[in-house]
N, C-alpha and C positions, 0 to 999 in steps of 0.2 A: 504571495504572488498575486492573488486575486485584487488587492488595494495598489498595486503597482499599476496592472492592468488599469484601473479606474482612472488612477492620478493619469496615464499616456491618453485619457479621453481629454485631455485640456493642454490650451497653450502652455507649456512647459517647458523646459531643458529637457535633457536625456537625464533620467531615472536612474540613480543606483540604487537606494534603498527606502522603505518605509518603518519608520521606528513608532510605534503605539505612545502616546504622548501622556493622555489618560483616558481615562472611561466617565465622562460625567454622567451627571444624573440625567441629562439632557440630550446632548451628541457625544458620538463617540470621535474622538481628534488621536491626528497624526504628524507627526513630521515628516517632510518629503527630502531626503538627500539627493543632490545631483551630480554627476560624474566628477570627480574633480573636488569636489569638496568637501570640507569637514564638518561642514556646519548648515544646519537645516535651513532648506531655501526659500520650503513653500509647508503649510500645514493644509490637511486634508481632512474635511468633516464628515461624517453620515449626518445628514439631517432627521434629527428625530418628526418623521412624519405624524406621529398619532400626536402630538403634542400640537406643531404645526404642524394645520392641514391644509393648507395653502400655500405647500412651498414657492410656487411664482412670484405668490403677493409678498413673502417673507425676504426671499431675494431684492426681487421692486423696490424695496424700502432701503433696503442697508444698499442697494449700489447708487440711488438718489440722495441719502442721508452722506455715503463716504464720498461723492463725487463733487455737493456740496461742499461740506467742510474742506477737503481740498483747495477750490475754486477759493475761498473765503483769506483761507491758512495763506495762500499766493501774493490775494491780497494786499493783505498785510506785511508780508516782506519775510514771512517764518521760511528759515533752511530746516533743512532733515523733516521734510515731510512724509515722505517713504515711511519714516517711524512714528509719525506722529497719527495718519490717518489708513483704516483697515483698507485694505488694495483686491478686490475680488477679480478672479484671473477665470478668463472665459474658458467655453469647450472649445472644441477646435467647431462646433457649428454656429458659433457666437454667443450661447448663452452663458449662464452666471452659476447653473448648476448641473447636473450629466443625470440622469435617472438609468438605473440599474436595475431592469424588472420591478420590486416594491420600493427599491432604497434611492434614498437622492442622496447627492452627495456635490460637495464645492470644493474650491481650492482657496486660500487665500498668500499673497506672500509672507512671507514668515517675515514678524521685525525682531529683531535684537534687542535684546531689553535686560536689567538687569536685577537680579533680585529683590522682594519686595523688602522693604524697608523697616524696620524694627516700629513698633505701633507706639507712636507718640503724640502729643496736639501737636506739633506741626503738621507729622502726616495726613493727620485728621483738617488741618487745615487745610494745604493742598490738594488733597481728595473733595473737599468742599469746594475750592478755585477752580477742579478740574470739570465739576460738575457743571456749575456753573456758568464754565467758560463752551463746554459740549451745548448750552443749551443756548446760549448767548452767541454762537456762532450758527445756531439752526434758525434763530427766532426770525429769521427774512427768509425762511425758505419757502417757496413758490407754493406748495401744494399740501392738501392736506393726506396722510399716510393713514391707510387702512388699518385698523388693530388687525395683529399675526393672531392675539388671544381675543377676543372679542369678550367686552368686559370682566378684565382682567382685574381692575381696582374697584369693581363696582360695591360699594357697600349696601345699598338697596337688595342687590342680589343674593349676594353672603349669607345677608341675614336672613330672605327668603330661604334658603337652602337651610341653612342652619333649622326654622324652623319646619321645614318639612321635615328634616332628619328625625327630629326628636317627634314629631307623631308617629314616621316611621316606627320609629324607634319604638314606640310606645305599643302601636298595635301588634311588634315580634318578639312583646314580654321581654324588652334589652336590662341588662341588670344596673341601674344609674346608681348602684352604688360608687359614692368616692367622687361624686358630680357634681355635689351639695348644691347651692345654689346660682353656680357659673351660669346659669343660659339667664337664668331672671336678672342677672347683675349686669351680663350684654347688650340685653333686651328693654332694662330701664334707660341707660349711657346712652344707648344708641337713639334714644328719644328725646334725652334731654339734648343731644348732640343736632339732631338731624335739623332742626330751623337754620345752624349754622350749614352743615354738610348742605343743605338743601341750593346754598349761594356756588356751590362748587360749579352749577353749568353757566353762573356767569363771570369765569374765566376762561379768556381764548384760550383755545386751543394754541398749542407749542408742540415742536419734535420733539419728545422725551424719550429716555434709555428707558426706563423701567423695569429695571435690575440693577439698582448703582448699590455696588461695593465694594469695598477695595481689592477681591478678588479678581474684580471686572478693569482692572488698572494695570498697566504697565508702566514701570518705572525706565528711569537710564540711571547713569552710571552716580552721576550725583544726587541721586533720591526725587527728583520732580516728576511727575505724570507724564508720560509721554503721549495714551490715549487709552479711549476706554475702550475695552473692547467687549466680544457677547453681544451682538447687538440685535439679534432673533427679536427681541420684545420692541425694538424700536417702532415708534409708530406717534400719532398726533393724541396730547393729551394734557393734562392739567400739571404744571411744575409742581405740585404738592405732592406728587406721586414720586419722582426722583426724590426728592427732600425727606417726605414723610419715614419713605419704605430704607433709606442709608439710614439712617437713625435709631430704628424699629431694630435694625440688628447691631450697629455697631456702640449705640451706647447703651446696650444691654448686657450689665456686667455679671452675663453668667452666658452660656451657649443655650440654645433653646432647648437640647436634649438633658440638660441637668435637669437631675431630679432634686435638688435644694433649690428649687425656686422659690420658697419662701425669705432668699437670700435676695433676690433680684432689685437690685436698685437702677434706677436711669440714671447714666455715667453725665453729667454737667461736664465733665474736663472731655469729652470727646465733643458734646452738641453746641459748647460754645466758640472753640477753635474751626468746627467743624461751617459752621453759622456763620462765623466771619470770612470766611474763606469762598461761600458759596454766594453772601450779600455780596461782595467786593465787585464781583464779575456781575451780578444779575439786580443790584440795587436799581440801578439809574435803566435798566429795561423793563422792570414788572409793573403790570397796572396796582393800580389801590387797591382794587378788588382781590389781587393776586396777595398784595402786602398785606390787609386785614388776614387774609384768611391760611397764610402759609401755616401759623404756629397752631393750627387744627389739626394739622398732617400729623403731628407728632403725635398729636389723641388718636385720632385714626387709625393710623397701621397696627398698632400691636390690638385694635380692638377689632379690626377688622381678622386678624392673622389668628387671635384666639379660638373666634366664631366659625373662621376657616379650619384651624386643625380639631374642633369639637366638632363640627358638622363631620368630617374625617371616620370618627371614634365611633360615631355613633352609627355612621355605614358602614362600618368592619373596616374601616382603614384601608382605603381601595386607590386612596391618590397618592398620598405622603408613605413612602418607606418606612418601614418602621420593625424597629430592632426586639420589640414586646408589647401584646395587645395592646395596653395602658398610655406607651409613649403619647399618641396624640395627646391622650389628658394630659399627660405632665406638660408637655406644650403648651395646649389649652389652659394651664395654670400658669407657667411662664410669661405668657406674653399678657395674661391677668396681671399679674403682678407686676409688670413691666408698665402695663397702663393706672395702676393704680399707683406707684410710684411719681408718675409724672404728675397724675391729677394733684400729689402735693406739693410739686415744681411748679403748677400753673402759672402763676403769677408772674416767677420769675424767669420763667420761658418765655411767656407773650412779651412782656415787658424788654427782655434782652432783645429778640428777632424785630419787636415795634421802633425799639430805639437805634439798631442799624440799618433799617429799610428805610429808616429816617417817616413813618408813617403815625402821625397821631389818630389816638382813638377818639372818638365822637364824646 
C-alpha cells in the first residue's frame, strides 16, 4: 500500500496496483498498473540515495540528457519515440522526483520492449551502434553535466586507494597470503601506461552512459536497441569510458565471480563486431586525439576494475557484495587475467579500432 501511496504523489492515472519488478544492487524498481489495464504503465524507483548523494543533480541530468535526445530523435524524422527515449513523469508539484522522509523516489513511463536477444556478433554489433548512436546524438548538447559519482573512472585515484589499502593493510597484520604479486604487476602497467592515460584530459568532454551493457538495453520485437536505459551515471566525460567499461565485461569469456580465472580469455568475436558497430555511428564525430587513444580503454578498464576490487579485499570488502572473504581476490585475479590477455591481443586490437576510425599512427 505504502508504494501506491508514493506512485498517487505524481502525475499519473488512477492506480490499481504495484508489482516489485526487482531489487537491484542499486534502486529498487516497480511496475505501476493502472485501472483498466493489463499491462504496466509506469515503473517506480527508490533512488538509492547513499550511492547518489545528489539526487537534484542525478535527476537534472537524465531529464536534460532524455529531453535532448528526444528533440534530436524528431529531428530526424524517427516514430515510436515514447519507446525509444526514458520519459520521467513529474509530482504533481512539478518536480522529477517525490522525497519521502529519507527516500527519494521517481516515476518513469514504462516502454514495452521485448526480450533480450540470444548473445551473438550481431548483437554485440548493435549494442555497439546503440552506443554509439546514444553518444552521437548527445555530442551538440548545450551543457556540460555534473558527475552523479564524482570520479567515477578516475585511474589516478584507484590507484591512490589501492595503495593506501595495502599500507592499511599492512599496519592491521592483513594476511596477503594467495596475493602474490598482483599489486606490483598493477603498479608497474599503470606506469608504463600512464604517459598514454596521462593524454586522456585532452579529450572533450562528451554526454556519456557510463554503465553500457547490454543489460542497460531494450530490445523490440525484431531484436534492435530501442534505448539505453539506467541512466544515474549519465553525466559529461571521455567516450573511452562507454567503450572501455562494455568490453571490460562483455568480452570477458568467464563472469567475473568464477573462480577458474586462469581460464579468462578477451572474447575478439564480441570486440570486433562489437567495434564496428560503435565506429559506424561515432567515426566521422571523434577528434584524433579521441581515435589515438580509444584502444587504451580496453587496457584500462579491467586494470582499473582489478585495482578497484583488490583495494575492496584489502578493506574487508566494504563496497562490492561478496558471497566469501576471498571473492574480491578472485576478481582481482579475473580481471588480471582479463588484462593480461589483451596485452597479447595488442597489436591486433589497436591496429583493428586504427584501421576503422580510419586514423593513422605517427
Amino acid at each position: 500500500m505504502k508504494n501506491i501511496e508514493i506512485a498517487k504523489q505524481f502525475k499519473v492515472e488512477v492506480i490499481a496496483k504495484v508489482k516489485p519488478l526487482r531489487s537491484g544492487l542499486i534502486n529498487d524498481t516497480y511496475l505501476v498498473y493502472t485501472k483498466g489495464k493489463d499491462e504496466p504503465q509506469y515503473v517506480l524507483q527508490r533512488i538509492n540515495n547513499y550511492v547518489f548523494k545528489d539526487v537534484a543533480l542525478l535527476q537534472n541530468n537524465i531529464n536534460k540528457v532524455t529531453k535532448h535526445l528526444s528533440k534530436k530523435l524528431k529531428e530526424q524524422g524517427e516514430t515510436d519515440i515514447e519507446r525509444k527515449v526514458i520519459k520521467l513523469v513529474q509530482t504533481k508539484e512539478g518536480k522529477t522526483y517525490y522525497q519521502d522522509g529519507e527516500n527519494y523516489w521517481r516515476i518513469m513511463v514504462y516502454i514495452p520492449h521485448a526480450e533480450q536477444p540470444m548473445l551473438s556478433p550481431e548483437l554485440y554489433r548493435k549494442a555497439g551502434a546503440a552506443i554509439g548512436r546514444f553518444e552521437r546524438l548527445l555530442s551538440d548538447h548545450p551543457t556540460k553535466l555534473k558527475p552523479t559519482i564524482p570520479h567515477f573512472h578516475d585511474i589516478k585515484m584507484r590507484m591512490n586507494q589501492l595503495k593506501k589499502s595495502i599500507e592499511d593493510a599492512i599496519c592491521n597484520y592483513f594476511d596477503f597470503k594467495g596475493v602474490g604479486d598482483i599489486p606490483e604487476f598493477l603498479f608497474l602497467y599503470y606506469g608504463q601506461l600512464k604517459k598514454e592515460l596521462d593524454k586522456f584530459k585532452k579529450m572533450p568532454l562528451r554526454v556519456c552512459h557510463f554503465d553500457t551493457k547490454i543489460s542497460n538495453m531494450l530490445f523490440d520485437e525484431e531484436g534492435n536497441v530501442l534505448c539505453l536505459i539506467d541512466l544515474d551515471t549519465v553525466m559529461s566525460g571521455h567516450i573511452t569510458s562507454d567503450y572501455g567499461d562494455f568490453l571490460r565485461t562483455a568480452a570477458n569469456t568467464l563472469n567475473e565471480k568464477d573462480r577458474a580465472y586462469k581460464k579468462v580469455k578477451f572474447n575478439m568475436e564480441v570486440f570486433k563486431p562489437f567495434t564496428e558497430g560503435y565506429l559506424q555511428e561515432m567515426k566521422d564525430v571523434l577528434t584524433p586525439v579521441e581515435k589515438e587513444l580509444l584502444p587504451y580503454s580496453v587496457l584500462l578498464f579491467p586494470l582499473m576494475q582489478s585495482a578497484r576490487f583488490l583495494t575492496d579485499y584489502f578493506n574487508g570488502n566494504v563496497y562490492y557484495h561478496v558471497d566469501y572473504p576471498k571473492q574480491n581476490l578472485v576478481r582481482a585475479k579475473n580481471q588480471l587475467a582479463l588484462l593480461e590477455d589483451i596485452i597479447n591481443h595488442e597489436e591486433e586490437i589497436f591496429d583493428f579500432i586504427y584501421n576503422l576510425a580510419g586514423y593513422e599512427k605517427d
